[in-house]
N, C-alpha and C positions, 0 to 999 in steps of 0.2 A: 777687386773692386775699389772704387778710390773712395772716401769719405767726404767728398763733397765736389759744389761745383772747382770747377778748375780754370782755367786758360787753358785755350787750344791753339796752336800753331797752326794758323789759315783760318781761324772761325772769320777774322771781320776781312778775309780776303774773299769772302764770297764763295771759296770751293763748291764747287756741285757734290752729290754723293757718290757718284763715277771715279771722282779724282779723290774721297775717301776710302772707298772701295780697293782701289789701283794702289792707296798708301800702306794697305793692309790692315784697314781697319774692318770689323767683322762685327762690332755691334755699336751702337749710338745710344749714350745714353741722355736722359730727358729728367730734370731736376726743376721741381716744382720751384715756385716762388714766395710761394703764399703759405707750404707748409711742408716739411723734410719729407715730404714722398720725392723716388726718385724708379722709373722704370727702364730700363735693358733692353734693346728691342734689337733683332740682327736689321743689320743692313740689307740683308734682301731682301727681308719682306717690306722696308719701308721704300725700295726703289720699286717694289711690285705696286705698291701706291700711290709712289711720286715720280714725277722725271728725274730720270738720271742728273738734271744739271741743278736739281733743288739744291739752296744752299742752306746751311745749317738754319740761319736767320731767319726763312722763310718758316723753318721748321718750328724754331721757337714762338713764332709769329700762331702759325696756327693750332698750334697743342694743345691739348685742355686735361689737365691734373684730371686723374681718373678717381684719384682719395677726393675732393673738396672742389674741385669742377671750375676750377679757375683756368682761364686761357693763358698763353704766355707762358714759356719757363724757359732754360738754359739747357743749350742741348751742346753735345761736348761728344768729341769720341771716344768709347770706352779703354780699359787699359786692357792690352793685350792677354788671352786668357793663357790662365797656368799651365804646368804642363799635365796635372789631371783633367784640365776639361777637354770634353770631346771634339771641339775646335782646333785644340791645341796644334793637332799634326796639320789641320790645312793651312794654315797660319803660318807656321811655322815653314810649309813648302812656299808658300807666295812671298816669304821672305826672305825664303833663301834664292827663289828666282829675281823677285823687285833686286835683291842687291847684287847679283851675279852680271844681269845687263847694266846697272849702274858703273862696274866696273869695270865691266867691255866697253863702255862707252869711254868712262875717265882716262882707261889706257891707250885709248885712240887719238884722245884730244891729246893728253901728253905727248904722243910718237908726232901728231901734224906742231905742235908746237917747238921739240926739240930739229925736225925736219925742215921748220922753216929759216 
């Protein structure tokens, strides 16, 4: 778990939670503003709530601190779970497929690149 808010790669790109999802991220975390509460929530139950193409922003936009009930906070993708938690192995599979097709792709554009 991180200890605080952070920078996200893609937060002010708008990402939907589809294209968080597909990055392998498995939970989103939500870090008050107003006071160190900070809650973990998977990813799929918040796409069971939101459309897939909500983008973090939206999400900070509508959140409200469940400790002190203030709206607005900073929502960031969680950090990858260890390898005790029980996520760990599906995580773990979508990352070793996300980067399997990454590589079949890379060595394709290579082979049209040295071919041409």
């Amino acid at each position: 778990m991180t200890s605080g808010p952070t920078f996200a790669f893609g937060y002010h790109g708008q990402r939907g939670l589809e294209d968080w999802r597909q990055s392998g991220c498995l939970y989103v975390e939500f870090w008050c503003l107003a006071c160190p509460h900070m809650v973990r929530v998977s990813i799929e139950r918040l796409i069971g709530k939101a459309k897939t193409s909500t983008p973090f922003v939206e999400l900070a936009r509508k959140a409200r601190c469940s400790a002190c009930g203030r709206r607005g906070c900073h929502v960031q993708p969680a950090d990858p779970p260890k390898p005790e938690h029980r996520d760990y192995t599906l995580w773990l599979m979508s990352e070793i497929a996300r980067r399997r097709d990454f590589i079949l792709l890379a060595e394709a554009e290579l082979k049209e690149m040295n071919d041409a």
